[in-house]
Structure formats: C-alpha cells, structure tokens
Backbone as CSV, one residue per row, in Angstrom:
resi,resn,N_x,N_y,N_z,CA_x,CA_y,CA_z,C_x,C_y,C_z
1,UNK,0.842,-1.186,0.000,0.000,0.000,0.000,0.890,1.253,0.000
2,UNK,0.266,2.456,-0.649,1.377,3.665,-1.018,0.802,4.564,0.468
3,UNK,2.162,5.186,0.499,2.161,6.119,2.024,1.150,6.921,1.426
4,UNK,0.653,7.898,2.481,-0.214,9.016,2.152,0.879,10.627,2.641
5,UNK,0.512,11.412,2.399,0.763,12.968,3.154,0.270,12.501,4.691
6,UNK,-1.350,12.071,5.449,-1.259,12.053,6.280,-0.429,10.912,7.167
7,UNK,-0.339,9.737,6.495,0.587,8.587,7.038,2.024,8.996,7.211
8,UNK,2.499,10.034,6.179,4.143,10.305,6.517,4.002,11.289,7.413
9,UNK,3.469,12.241,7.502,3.112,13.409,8.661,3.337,12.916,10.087
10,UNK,1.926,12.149,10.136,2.207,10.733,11.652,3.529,10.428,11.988
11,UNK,3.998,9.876,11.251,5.243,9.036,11.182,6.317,10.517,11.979
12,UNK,6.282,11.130,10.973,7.107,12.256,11.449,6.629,13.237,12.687
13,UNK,5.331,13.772,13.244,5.232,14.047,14.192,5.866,12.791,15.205
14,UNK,5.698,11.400,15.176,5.720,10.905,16.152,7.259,10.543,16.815
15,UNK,8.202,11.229,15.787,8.993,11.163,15.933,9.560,11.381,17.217
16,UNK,10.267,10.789,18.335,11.357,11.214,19.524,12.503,12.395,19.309
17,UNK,12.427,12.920,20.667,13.649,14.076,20.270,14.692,13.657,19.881
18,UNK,15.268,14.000,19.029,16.370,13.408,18.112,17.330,14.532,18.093
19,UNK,18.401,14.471,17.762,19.128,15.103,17.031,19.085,15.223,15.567
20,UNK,19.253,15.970,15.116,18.716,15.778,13.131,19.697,15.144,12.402
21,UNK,20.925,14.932,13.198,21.837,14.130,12.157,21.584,13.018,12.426
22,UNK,20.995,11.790,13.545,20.460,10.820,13.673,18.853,10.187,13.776
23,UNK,18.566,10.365,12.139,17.526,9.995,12.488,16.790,9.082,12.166
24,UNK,17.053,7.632,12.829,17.041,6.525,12.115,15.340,5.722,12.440
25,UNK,14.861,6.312,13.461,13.985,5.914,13.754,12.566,6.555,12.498
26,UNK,13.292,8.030,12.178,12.470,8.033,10.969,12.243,6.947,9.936
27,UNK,13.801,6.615,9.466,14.187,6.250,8.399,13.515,4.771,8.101
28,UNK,12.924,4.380,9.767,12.557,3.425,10.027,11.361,3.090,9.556
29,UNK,10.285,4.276,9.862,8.748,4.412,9.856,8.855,4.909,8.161
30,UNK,9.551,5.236,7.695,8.884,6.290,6.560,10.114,5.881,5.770
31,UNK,10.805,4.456,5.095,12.329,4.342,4.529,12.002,5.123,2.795
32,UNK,10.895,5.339,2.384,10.736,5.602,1.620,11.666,7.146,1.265
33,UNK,11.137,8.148,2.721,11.401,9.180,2.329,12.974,9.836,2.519
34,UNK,13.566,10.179,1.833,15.208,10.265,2.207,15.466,11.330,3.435
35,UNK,16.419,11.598,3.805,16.742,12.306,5.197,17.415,13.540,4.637
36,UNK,16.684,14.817,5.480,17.441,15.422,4.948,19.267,16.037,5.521
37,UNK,19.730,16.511,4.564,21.437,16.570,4.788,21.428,18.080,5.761
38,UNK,21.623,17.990,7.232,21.274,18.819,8.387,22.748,18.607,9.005
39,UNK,23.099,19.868,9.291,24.156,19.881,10.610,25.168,19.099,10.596
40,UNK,25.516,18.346,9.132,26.322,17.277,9.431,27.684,17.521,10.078
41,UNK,28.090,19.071,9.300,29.683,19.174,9.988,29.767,19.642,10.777
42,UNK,28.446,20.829,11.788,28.391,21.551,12.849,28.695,23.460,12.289
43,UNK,29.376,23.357,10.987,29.258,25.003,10.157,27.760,25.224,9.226
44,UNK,27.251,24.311,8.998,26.380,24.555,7.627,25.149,24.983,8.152
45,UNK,25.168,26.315,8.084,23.908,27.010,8.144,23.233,26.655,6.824
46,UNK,21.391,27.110,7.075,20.878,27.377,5.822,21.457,28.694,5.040
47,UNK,21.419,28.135,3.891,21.716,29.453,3.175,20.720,30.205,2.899
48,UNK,20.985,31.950,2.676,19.823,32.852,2.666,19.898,33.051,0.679
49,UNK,18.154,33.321,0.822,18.411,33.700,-0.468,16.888,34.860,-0.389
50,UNK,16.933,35.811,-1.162,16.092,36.723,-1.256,14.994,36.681,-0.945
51,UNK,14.098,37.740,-0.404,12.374,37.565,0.041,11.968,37.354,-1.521
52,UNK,12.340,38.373,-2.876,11.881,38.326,-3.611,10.506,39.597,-3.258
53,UNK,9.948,39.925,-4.902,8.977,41.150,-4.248,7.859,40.962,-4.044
54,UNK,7.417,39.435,-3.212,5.875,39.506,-3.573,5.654,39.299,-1.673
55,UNK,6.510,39.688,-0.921,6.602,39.180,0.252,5.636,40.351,0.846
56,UNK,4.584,39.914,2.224,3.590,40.665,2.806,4.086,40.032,4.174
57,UNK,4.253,40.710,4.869,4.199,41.188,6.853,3.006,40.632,6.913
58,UNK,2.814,40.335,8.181,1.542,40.146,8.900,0.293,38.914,8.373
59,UNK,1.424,38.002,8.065,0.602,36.655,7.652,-0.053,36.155,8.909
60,UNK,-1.335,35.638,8.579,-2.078,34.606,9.695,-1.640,33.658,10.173
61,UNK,-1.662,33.234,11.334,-0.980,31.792,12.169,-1.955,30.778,11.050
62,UNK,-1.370,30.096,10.685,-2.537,29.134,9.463,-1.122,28.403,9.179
63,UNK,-1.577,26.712,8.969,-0.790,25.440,8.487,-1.390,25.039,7.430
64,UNK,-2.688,24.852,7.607,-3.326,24.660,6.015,-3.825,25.545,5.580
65,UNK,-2.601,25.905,4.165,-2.886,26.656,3.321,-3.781,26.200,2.114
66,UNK,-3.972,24.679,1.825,-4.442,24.472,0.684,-5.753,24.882,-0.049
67,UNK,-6.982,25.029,1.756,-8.100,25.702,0.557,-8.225,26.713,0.117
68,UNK,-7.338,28.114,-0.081,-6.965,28.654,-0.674,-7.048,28.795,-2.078
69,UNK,-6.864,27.627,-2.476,-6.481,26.813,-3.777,-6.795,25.400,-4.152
70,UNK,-7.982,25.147,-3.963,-8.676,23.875,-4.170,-8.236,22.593,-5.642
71,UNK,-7.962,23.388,-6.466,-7.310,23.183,-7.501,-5.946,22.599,-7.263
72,UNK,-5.379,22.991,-7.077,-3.981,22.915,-6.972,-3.449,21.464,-6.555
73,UNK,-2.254,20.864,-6.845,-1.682,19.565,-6.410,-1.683,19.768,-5.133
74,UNK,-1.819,19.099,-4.109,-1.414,19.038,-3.007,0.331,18.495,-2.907
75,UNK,0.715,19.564,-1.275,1.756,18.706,-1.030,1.957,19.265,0.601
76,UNK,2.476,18.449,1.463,2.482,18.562,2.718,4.438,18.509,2.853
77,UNK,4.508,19.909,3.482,5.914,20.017,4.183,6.037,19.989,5.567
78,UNK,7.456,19.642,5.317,7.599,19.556,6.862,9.014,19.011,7.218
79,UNK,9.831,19.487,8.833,10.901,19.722,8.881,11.185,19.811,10.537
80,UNK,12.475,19.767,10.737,12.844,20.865,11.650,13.703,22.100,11.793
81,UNK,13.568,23.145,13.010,14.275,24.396,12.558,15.440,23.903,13.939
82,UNK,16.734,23.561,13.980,17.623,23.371,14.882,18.652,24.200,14.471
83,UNK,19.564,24.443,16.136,20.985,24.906,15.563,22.103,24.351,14.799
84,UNK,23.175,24.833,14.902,24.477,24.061,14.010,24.872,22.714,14.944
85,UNK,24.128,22.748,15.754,25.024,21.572,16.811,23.256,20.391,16.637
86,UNK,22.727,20.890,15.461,21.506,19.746,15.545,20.644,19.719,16.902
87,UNK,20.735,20.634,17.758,19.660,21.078,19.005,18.283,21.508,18.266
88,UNK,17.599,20.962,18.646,15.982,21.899,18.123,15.826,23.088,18.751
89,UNK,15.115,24.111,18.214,14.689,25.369,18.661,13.443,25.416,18.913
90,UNK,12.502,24.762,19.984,11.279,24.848,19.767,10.847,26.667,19.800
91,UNK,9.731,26.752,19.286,9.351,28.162,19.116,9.656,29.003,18.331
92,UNK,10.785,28.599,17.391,11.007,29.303,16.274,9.665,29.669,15.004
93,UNK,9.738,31.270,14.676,9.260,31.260,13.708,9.236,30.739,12.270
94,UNK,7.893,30.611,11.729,8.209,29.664,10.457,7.143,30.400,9.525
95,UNK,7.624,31.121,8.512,6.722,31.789,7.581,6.628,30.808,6.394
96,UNK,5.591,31.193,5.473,5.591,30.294,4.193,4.771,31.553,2.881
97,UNK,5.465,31.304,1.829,4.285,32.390,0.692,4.416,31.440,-0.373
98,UNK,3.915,31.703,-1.392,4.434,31.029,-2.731,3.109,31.072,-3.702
99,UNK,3.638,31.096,-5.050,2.894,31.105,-6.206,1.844,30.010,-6.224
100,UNK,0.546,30.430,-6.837,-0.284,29.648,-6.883,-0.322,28.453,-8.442
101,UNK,-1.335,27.744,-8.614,-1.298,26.695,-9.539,-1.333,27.518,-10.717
102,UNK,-1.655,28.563,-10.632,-1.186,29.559,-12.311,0.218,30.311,-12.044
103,UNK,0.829,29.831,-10.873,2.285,30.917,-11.128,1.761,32.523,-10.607
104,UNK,1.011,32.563,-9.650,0.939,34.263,-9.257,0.702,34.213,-8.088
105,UNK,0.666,35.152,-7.536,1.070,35.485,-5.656,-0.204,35.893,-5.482
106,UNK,-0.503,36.102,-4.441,-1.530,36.794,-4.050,-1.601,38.023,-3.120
107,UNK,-1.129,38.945,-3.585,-1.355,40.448,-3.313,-2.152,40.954,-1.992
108,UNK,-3.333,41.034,-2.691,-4.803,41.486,-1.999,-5.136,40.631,-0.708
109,UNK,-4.805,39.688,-0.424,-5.341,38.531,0.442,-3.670,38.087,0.846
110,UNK,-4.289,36.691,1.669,-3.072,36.004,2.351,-3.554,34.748,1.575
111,UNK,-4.431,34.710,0.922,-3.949,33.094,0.144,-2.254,32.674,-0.161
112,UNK,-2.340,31.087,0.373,-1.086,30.626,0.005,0.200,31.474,1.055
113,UNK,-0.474,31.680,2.043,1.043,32.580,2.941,0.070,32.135,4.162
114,UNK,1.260,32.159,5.274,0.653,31.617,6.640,2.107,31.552,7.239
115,UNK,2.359,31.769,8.609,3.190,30.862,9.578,2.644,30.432,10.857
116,UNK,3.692,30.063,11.792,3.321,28.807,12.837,4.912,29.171,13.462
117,UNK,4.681,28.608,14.461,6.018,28.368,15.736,6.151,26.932,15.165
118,UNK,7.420,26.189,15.487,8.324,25.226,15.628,7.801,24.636,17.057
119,UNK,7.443,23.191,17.151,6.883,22.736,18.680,7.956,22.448,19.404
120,UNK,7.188,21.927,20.647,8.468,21.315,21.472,9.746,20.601,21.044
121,UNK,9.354,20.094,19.780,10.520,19.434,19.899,11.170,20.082,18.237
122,UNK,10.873,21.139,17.922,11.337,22.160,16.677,10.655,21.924,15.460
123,UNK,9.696,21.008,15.451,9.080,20.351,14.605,8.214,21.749,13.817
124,UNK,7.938,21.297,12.305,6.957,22.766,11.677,6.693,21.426,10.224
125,UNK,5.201,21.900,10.414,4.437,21.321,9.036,3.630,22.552,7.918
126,UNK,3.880,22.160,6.921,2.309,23.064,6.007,1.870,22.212,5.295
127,UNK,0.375,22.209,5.002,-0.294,21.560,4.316,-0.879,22.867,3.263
128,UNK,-0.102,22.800,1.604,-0.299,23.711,1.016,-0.399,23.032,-0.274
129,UNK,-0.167,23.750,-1.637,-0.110,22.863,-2.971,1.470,23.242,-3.722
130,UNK,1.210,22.668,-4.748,3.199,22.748,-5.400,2.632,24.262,-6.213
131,UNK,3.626,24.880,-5.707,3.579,26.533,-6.562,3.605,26.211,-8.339
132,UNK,2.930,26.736,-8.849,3.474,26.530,-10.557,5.045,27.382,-10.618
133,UNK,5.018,27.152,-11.741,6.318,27.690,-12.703,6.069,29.280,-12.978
134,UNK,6.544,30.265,-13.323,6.145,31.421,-13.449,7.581,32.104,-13.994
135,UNK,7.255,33.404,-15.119,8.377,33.467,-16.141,9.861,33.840,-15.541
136,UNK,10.754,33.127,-15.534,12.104,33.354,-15.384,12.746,32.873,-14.145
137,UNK,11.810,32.231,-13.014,11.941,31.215,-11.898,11.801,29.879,-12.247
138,UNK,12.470,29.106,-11.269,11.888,27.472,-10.980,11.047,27.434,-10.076
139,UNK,10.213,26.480,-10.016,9.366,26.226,-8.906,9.855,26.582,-7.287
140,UNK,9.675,27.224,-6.574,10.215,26.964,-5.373,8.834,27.936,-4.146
141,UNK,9.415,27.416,-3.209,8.845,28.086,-1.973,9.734,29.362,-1.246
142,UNK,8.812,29.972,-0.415,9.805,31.139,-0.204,9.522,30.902,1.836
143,UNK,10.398,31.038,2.433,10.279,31.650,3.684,11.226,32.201,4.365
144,UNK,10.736,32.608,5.708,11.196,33.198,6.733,11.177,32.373,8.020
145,UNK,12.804,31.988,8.522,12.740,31.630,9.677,13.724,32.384,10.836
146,UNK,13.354,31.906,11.981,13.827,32.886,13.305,13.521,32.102,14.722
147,UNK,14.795,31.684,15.199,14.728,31.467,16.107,14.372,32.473,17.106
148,UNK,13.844,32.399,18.104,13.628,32.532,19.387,14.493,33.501,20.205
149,UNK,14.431,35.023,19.572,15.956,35.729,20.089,17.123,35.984,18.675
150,UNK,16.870,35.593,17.855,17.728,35.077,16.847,16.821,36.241,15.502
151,UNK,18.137,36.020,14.635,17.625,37.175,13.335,17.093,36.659,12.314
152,UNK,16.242,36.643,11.674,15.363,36.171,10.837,16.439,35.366,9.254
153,UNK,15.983,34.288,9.123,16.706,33.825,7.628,15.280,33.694,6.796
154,UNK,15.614,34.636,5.735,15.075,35.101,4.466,15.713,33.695,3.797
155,UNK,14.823,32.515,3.281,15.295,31.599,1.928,14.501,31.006,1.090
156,UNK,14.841,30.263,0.302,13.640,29.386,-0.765,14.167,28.019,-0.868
157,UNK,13.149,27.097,-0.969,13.120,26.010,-1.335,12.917,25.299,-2.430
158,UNK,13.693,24.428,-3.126,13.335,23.587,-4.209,12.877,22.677,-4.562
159,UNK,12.425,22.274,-5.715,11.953,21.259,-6.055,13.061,20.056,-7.002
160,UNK,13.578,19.077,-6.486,14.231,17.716,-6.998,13.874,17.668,-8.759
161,UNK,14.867,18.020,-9.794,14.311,17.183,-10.683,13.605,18.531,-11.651
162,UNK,13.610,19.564,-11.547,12.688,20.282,-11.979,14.014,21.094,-13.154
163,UNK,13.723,21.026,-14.460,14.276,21.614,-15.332,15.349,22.975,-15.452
164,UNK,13.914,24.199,-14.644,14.553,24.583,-14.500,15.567,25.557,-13.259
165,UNK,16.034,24.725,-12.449,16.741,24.725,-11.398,18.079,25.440,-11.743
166,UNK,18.788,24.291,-12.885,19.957,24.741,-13.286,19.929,26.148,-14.176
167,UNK,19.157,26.912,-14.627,19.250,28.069,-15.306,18.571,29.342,-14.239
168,UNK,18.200,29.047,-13.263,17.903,29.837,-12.127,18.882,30.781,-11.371
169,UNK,19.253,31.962,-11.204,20.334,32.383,-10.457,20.479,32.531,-9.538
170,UNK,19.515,32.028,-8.749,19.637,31.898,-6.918,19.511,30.389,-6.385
171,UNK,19.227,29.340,-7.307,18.827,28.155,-7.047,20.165,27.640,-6.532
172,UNK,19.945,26.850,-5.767,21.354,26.270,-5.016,20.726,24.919,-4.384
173,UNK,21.631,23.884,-4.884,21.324,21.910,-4.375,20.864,21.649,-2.769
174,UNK,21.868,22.768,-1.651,21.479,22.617,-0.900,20.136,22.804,-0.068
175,UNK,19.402,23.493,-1.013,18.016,23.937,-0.641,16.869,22.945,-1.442
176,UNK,17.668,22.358,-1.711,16.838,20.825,-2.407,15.374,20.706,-1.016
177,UNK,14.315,20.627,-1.723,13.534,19.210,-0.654,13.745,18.006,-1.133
178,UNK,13.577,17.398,0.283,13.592,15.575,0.033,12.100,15.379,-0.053
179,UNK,11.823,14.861,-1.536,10.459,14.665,-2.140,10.054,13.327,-1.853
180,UNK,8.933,13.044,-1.779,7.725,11.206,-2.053,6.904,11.790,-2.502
181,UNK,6.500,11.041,-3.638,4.787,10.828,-4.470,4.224,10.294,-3.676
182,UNK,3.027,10.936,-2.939,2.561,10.121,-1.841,1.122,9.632,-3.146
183,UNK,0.380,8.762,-2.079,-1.128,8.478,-2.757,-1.896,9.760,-2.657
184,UNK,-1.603,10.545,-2.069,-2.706,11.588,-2.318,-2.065,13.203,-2.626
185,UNK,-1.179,13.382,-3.239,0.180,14.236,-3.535,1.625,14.266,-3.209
186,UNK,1.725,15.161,-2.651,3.473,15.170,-2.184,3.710,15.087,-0.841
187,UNK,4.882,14.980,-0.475,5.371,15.369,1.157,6.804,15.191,0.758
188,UNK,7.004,16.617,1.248,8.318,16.998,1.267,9.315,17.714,2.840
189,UNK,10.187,17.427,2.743,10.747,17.666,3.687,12.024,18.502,3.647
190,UNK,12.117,19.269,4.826,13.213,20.401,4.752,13.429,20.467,6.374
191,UNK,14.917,20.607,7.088,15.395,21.140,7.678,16.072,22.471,7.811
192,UNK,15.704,23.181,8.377,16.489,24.438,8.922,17.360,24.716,9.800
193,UNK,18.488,24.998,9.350,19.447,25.324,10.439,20.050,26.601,10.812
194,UNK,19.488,27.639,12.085,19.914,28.584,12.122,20.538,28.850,13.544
C-alpha cells in the first residue's frame, strides 16, 4: 500500500527528540522518504536567499494553506528548525508564501502565505499545494525563519528534478527538498538550520 501525506506526517510528528543528524527511527517508519542533509559538519547554516517582491508582513498563524487553492496539487511540508550543533529550537518562527497553480502570488489577500512556531521538539508542518512555474523562476517556496531571540533567515526552497533549477540564479542543491509521491500528492521535507 502507497504512504499518504497524512501517514508520513504521523510518522514524522511521532517522531522522539532526536538530534537531526540521527535519524534513524524516521528512516525506520517512513524508509521511503530520504533524510534530509542537516548539521552534518556543525558550520552549515541554511543558506539565505532573497524575500523576492511579492513578500507581505503580517501573515495569519494558518498550516493549512491548501483551501486557498482547491485546484492545486497538493503537497504537505515539513521539517525541523535546529541549531548548528543539531539542538531543536522549539518556538522558532516559520513563515511560508508562494505562487499559486497559475504561477501568481496573491497580493490582496493572504492566500497561500501563513506561519506557525516550531513545537516542542522544533518540529513545523504546512499543508499547502506545489507553486506553478512562473516566467524566469523554478518552482520553489519562499520563507522566513527565526529562532527565538535570533535574526530572521530570508530563503527558498526547491523542487528535486525540476528543469529549470539549473538556469535559475539563486537556485542552489542545498536547498533541495527531500520529495515522495505520496497516494494523495506530495510530502516533502526540509530542515532548517539557524
């Protein structure tokens, strides 16, 4: 039987406090989905990459973004935000925006934008859809994270596999998500390290 978005979600909330470079008990519940590459040497921050100009202040506490956009593929993210030493930050801020299934932002409204705190144990999910393509970008997600006391990282996320990645001028491997075709869309995964 094929995982779902909500079966890998489970799996991953139920996860034990871990450190993010060991996390085998995931790897256990969910071998499908790959791990992502976190904290391994104790220097590798996330890298920052631009808000870009479609960014709006004062998004709603909201995780599901998808009815927004009923249309749209589904895909469920999700991660943790820890330091360089792989400690979780519970309470960290976690913003999210991104293009809709035609490739356009939404201005006027907060469709498709929302954040959330990082839980006890640094954990952060969205349940949103895959942004389209739009002229002279690759697919990606945009956010804002911030620890707890800590200065905000402005970055974007990618999509595995997507054409055009390599002709992008901010796109960078390390901002890869670790993707699954679930049975009922995507689930992707991203760590943050600030």
């Amino acid at each position: 039987m094929r995982s779902t978005r909500r079966s890998l979600l489970t799996a991953f909330l139920s996860l034990p406090l871990l450190e993010a470079a060991n996390r085998s008990a995931f790897a256990q519940v969910a071998p499908e989905l790959p791990l992502t590459r976190a904290c391994d040497d104790g220097d590798d921050l996330t890298l920052e990459r631009e808000a870009g100009p479609f960014f709006k202040p004062n998004t709603p506490l909201n995780r599901d973004l998808f009815p927004g956009s009923p249309g749209g593929e589904r895909i469920t993210v999700a991660g943790f935000v820890v330091d360089n030493r792989c400690r979780p930050l519970p309470g960290s801020l976690v913003e999210i925006w991104h293009a809709d299934e035609n490739g356009e932002y939404d201005q006027d409204g907060f469709r498709l934008r929302g954040h959330q705190f990082a839980d006890a144990q640094g954990r952060w999910w969205f349940h949103t859809i895959m942004p389209a393509l739009y002229p002279g970008r690759t697919r990606h997600f945009h956010f804002k994270v911030q620890r707890p006391g800590g200065s905000v990282l402005t970055t974007q996320l990618y999509f595995p596999g997507e054409p055009r990645n390599a002709g992008d001028r901010i796109f960078h491997d390390s901002l890869l998500l670790d993707m699954l075709d679930t049975g009922d869309g995507f689930f992707g995964r991203f760590d943050f390290v600030v």
